[in-house]
N, C-alpha and C positions, 0 to 999 in steps of 0.2 A: 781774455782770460787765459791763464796757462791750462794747456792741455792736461789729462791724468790719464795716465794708464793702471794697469795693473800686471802686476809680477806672480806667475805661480809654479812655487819648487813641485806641484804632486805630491805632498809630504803622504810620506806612510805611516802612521802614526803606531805609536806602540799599544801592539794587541789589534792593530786593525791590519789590514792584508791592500796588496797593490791593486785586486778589485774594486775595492772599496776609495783608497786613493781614486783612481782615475773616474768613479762613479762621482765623488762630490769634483774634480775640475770641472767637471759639466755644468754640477750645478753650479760652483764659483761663476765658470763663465758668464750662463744666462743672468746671475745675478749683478754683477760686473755689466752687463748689457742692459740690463733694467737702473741701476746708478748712474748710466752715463760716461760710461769711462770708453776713451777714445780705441784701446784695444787692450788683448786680454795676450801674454805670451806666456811659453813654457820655455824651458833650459836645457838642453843637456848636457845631463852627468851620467857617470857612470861609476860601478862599482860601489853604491854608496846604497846601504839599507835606506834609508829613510828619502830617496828621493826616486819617482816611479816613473820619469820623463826621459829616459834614455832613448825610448825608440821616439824621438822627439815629432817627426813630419807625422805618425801613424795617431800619436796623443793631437796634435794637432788638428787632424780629420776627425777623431772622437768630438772636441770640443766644435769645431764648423758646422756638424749635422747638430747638435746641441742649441745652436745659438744663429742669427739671423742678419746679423746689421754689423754688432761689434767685427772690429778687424780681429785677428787670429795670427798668429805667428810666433817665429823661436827669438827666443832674447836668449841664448842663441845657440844656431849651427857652428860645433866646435870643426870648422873647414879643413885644417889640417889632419881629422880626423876620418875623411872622405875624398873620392875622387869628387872633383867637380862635376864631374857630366852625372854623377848618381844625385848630386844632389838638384840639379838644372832636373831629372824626371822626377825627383820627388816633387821639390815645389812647381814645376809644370803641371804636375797630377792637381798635387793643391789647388793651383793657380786657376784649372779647370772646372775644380769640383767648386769652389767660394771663389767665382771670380770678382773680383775688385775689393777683395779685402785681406790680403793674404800679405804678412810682413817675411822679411829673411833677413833674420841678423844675423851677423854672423863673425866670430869671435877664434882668434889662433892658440885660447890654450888648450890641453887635451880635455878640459871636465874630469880630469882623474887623477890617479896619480899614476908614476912612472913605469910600472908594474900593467896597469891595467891602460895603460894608451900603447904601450907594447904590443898588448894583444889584439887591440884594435890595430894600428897600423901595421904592425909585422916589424917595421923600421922606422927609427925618429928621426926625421930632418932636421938638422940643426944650420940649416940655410936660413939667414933672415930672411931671405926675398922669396922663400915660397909661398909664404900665405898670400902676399900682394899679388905673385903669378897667379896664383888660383883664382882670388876673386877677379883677376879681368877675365881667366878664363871661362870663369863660369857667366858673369856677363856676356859673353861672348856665344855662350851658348841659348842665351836667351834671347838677345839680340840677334841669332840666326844669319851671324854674319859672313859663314863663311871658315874664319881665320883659321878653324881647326883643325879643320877636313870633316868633321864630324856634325850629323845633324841629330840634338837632341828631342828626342818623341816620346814623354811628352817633352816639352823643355821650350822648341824653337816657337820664339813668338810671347812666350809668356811674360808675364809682367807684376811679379812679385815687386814690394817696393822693397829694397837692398838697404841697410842698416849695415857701418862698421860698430862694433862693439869694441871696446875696452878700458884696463882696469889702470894705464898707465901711459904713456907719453905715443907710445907706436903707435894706437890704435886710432888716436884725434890726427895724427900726422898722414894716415895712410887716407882716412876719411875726407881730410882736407884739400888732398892733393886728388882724390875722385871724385870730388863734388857730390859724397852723399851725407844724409843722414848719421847724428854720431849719437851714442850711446855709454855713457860712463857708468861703473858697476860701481859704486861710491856707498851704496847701500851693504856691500862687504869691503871696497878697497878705497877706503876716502881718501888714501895720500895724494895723489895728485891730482884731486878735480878739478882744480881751481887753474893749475899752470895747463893741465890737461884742453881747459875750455876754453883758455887765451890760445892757445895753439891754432884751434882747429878755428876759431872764429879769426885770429889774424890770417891762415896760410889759406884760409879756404877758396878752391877756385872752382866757378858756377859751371855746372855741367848740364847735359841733356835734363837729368834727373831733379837737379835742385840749383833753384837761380842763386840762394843765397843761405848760410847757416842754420842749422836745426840741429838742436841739441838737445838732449834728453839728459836727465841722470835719473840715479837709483833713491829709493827713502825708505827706509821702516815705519812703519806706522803702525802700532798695536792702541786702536782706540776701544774708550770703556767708558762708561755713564760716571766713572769714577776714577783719579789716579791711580788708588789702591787697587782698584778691579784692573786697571791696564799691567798694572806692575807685575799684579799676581800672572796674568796671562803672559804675559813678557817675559816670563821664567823657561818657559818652554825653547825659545827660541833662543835663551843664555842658554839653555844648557847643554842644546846641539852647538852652538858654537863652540864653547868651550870645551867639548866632547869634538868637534873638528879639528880644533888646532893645538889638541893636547896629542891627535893620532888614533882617537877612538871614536869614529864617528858611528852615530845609531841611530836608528828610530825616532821621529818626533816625539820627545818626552810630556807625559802630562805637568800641567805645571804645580811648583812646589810652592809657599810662601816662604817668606825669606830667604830665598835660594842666593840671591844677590847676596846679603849681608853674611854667608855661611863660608864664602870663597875664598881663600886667600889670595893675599895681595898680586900675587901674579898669575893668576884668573881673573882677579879684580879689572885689573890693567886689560886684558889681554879685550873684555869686552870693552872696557873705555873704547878703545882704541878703534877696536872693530866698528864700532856702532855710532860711530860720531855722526854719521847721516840718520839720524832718528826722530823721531816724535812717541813718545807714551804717556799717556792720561786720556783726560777728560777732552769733548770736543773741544772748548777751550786751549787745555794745552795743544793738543794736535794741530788745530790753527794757528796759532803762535808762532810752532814748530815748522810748517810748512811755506807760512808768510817768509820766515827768516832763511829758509832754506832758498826759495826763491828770490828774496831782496838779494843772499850773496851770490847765486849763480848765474843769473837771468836767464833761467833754461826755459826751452820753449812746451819743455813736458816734463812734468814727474812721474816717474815708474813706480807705482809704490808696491812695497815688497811688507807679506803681511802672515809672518808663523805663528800661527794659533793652535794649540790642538784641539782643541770642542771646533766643530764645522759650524755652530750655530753662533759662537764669538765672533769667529772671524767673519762671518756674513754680514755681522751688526759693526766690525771695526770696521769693513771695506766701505760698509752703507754713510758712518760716519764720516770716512776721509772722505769718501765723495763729496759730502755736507759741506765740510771744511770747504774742500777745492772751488766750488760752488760759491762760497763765503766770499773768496779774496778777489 
């Protein structure tokens, strides 16, 4: 059976506060661990209202003391965003507190925009080859081998399992040529999943880590006893999109009816586009949705990614996909 994960932005919802966000990841989590889904990640972003995962390793430790079994971890550490040895003691700390279940993905764009990765870094590398130096470096920290001069504490020893992420050709390239874990964000960037996944499955070479390909991608799923009920709930998550890549991004909106049919044609588009990794309706369609998703990729896990704003829908749509995944 294909693996399921689950994907959570922390949304902040509008009129609710970032308390409140990181109080229900918890409970998404345990409930994520009660469905059976093989682990539970957060993201980081920055600078964005509506999403409360920024201090991503500290959300991470919130959701670990919360839950028991499920794996835990980032989908993903923006690496370029950090020295490596900060992040070798965060996930060492991790590593320590939930050992043997502690994921690190980790991914080179900023989670921001140009403005606010600035202030995060101080300075922008525009070297291709420093995100691939960093992840050996920070393997190397973990691995406690020496190469740095530097012994990370926590860090040396630890055994996070290492995930590349990305949304485009680089990210299966670099993954393939370290033999780990890949991760495709297709759930916002579907252009290249498909040559993305022939990459990293033809270049792949077997390392310590992983004898042979593992591949993940992303999926939407907004499930409902009903189409109409998923559609309706599925308006929330149009209308942050399309409030992202019009330049206004905000708060998880409650959802609207008709919100879809009310857009003009280039909003229309803009979510076509975005959301082509999708499933919305009834368990039915959502299975349909997921079969097909899997017939074209042959991925060995689905992340599925699920913006609801009511906390009690999305516990009954997450309860759902599991059903489905279950199903096939």
């Amino acid at each position: 059976m294909t693996a399921f994960s689950l994907l959570d932005l922390v949304p902040v919802v509008e009129g609710g506060s970032v308390a409140q966000a990181l109080a229900n990841a918890a409970d998404m989590a345990r409930h994520a661990e009660g469905c059976g889904y093989s682990r539970y990640w957060v993201a980081e972003h920055h600078g964005m209202a509506g999403i409360a995962s920024s201090a991503t390793a500290v959300v991470i430790a919130h959701v670990g003391a919360a839950t028991s079994t499920i794996r835990i971890g980032a989908g993903g550490i923006m690496l370029p965003n950090h020295a490596p040895l900060v992040i070798a003691e965060q996930f060492g700390t991790l590593d320590a507190l939930f050992p043997g279940r502690i994921d690190l993905g980790l991914g080179r764009a900023p989670g921001s925009d140009q403005n606010v990765a600035r202030a995060i870094r101080r300075t922008l590398d525009s070297d291709p080859n420093a995100f691939p130096r960093d992840v050996l470096e920070l393997q190397s920290y973990f691995a406690d081998d020496g190469q740095t001069g530097i012994r990370a504490t926590p860090g040396a020893g630890a055994n996070p399992d290492l995930w590349i992420l990305g949304s485009s050709l680089f990210g299966a390239q670099l993954a393939a040529m370290l033999g780990l874990p890949f991760a495709f964000a297709s759930h916002f960037a579907p252009d290249a999943l498909d040559q993305a996944l022939a990459i990293y499955r033809r270049d792949f070479r077997p390392s310590a880590a992983l004898a042979r390909p593992y591949a993940m991608a992303g999926f939407n799923v907004i499930a409902a006893d009903t189409d109409e009920e998923a559609e309706f709930l599925a308006s929330s998550q149009a209308q942050s999109f399309v409030a992202l890549r019009t330049g206004n991004p905000r708060q998880l909106p409650p959802p609207v009816a008709g919100y879809r049919e009310s857009l003009p044609p280039a909003h229309a588009a803009i979510l076509d586009h975005v959301l082509q990794c999708s499933a919305i309706g009834n368990p039915e369609t959502v299975s349909r949705g997921l079969a097909a998703f899997i017939e074209r990729t042959g991925v060995d896990e689905v992340m599925v990614s699920s913006s609801i704003y009511d906390v009690s829908a999305r516990q009954r749509s997450v309860a759902l996909a599991a059903e489905a995944m279950r199903g096939l």
